[in-house]
C-alpha distance (Angstrom), angle and dihedral (degrees) to the residues before:
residue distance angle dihedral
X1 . . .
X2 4.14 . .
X3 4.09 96.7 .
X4 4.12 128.0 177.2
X5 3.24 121.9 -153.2
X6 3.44 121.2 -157.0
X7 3.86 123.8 -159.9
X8 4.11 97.7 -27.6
X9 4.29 98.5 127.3
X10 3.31 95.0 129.4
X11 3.79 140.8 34.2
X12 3.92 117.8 -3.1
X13 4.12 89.5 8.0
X14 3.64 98.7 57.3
X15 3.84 88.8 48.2
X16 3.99 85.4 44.9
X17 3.70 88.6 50.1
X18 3.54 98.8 49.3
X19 4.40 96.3 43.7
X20 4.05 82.3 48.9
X21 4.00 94.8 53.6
X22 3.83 93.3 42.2
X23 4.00 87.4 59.0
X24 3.65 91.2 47.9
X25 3.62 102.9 -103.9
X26 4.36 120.5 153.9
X27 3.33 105.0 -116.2
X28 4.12 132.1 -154.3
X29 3.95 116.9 178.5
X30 3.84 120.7 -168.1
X31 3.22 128.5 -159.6
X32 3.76 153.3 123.0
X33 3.60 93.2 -80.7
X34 3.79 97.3 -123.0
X35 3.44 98.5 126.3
X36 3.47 137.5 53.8
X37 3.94 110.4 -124.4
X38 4.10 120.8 -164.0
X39 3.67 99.5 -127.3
X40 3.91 95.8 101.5
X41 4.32 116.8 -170.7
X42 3.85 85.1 -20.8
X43 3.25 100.6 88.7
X44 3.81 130.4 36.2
X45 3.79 126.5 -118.3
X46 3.74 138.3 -148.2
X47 3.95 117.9 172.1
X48 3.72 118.5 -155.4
X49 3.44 137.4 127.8
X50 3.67 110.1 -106.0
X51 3.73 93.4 -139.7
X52 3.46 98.5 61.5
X53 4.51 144.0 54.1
X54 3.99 86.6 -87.7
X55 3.79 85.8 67.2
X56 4.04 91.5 57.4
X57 3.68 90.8 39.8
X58 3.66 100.2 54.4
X59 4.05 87.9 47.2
X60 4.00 99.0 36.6
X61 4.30 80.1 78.1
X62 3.46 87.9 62.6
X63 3.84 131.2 113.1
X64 3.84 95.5 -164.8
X65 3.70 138.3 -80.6
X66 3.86 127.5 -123.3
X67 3.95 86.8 -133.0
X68 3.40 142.0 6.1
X69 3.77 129.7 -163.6
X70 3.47 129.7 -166.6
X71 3.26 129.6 -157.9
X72 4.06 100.9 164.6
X73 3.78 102.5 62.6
X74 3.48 113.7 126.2
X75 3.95 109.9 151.2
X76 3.27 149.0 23.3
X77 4.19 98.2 -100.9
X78 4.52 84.7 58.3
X79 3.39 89.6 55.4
X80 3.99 98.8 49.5
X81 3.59 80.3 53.4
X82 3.64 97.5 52.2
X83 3.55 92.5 38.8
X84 4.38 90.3 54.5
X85 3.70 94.8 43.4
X86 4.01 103.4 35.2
X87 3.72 90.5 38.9
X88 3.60 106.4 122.1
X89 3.70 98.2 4.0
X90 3.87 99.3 73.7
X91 3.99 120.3 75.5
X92 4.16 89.0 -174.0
X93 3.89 125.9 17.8
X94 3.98 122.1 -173.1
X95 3.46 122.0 -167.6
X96 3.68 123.0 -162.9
X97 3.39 115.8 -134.1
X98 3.66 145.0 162.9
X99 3.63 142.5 -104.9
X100 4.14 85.1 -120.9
X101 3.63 99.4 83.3
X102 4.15 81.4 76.3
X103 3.67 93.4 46.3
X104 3.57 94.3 60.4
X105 3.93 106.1 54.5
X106 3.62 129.6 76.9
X107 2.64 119.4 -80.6
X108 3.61 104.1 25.4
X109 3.71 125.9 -141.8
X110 4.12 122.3 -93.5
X111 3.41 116.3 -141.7
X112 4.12 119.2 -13.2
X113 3.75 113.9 1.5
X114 3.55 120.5 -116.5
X115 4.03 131.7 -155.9
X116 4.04 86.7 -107.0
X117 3.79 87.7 62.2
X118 3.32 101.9 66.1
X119 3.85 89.9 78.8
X120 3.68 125.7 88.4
X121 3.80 146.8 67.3
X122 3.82 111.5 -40.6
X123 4.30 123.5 -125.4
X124 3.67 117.0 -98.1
X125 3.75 107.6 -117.4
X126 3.45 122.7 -78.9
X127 3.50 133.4 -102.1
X128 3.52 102.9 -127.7
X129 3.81 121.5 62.8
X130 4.01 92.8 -131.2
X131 3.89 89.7 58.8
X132 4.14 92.8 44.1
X133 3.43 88.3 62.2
X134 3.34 100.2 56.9
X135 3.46 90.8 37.0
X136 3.62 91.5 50.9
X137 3.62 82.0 52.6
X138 3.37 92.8 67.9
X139 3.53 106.2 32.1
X140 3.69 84.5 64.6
X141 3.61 100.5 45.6
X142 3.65 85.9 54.0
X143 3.79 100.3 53.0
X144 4.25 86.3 54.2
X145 3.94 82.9 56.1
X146 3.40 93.1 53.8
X147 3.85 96.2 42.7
X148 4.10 86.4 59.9
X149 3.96 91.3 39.8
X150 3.93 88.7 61.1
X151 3.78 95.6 34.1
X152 4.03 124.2 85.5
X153 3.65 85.0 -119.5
X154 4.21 111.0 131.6
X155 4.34 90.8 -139.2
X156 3.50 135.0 146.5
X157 3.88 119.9 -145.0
């Protein structure tokens, strides 16, 4: 299986990396190149900042990928990128996201959050600059959710 990774060099996405090469999988990882991952010739690289043209030129050379996962998507503008330059070319896209997007609607979610919470009227911003940022947080997270939900992009969130 041809799979991308996007972002993912540290934390859960080296431990994806490494579970997907010991089954056999082909794997791509791109990122900015700041840090060193310990995957060697076996996997494939492509540094590029997603937020800019280097990320469409590095992919534009592509053929496709069975899946892509992407662990660097933070707002809405990254994902209209990745949905005009991996449109077409992707057969599964998953986004990671975070439990945020429910914290910032009204009203928010008791308990567990479920998929049906994720509608509803979002929260002003806060007053205080420690909340905006976590609110911004979200806010953003949730406008590269809804970029994908409106695209012709086959993701999971």
């Amino acid at each position: 299986m041809r799979t991308l990774i996007i972002g993912g060099n540290r934390f859960l996405g080296v431990e994806l990396s490494a579970q997907l090469l010991a089954r056999g999988h082909d794997i791509a990882l791109l990122n900015r190149g700041t840090l060193i991952d310990p995957f060697g010739a076996r996997v494939r690289r492509f540094t590029a900042d997603r937020g800019t043209d280097a990320f469409d030129k590095m992919l534009a050379r592509e053929d496709g990928f069975d899946a892509v996962i992407d662990f660097a998507l933070f707002d809405g503008a990254q994902a209209t990128r990745a949905v005009r330059v991996l449109g077409g070319k992707v057969k599964h896209y998953v986004a990671i996201s975070t439990g945020q997007v429910y914290l910032v609607r009204s009203p928010r979610p008791t308990g567990l959050a479920k998929e049906s919470d994720y509608d509803g009227a979002v929260l002003s911003a806060p007053p205080s600059e420690a909340e905006r940022e976590d609110w911004k947080y979200g806010i953003d997270k949730r406008d590269a959710e809804d970029v994908l939900r409106a695209s012709d992009l086959p993701f999971t969130v």
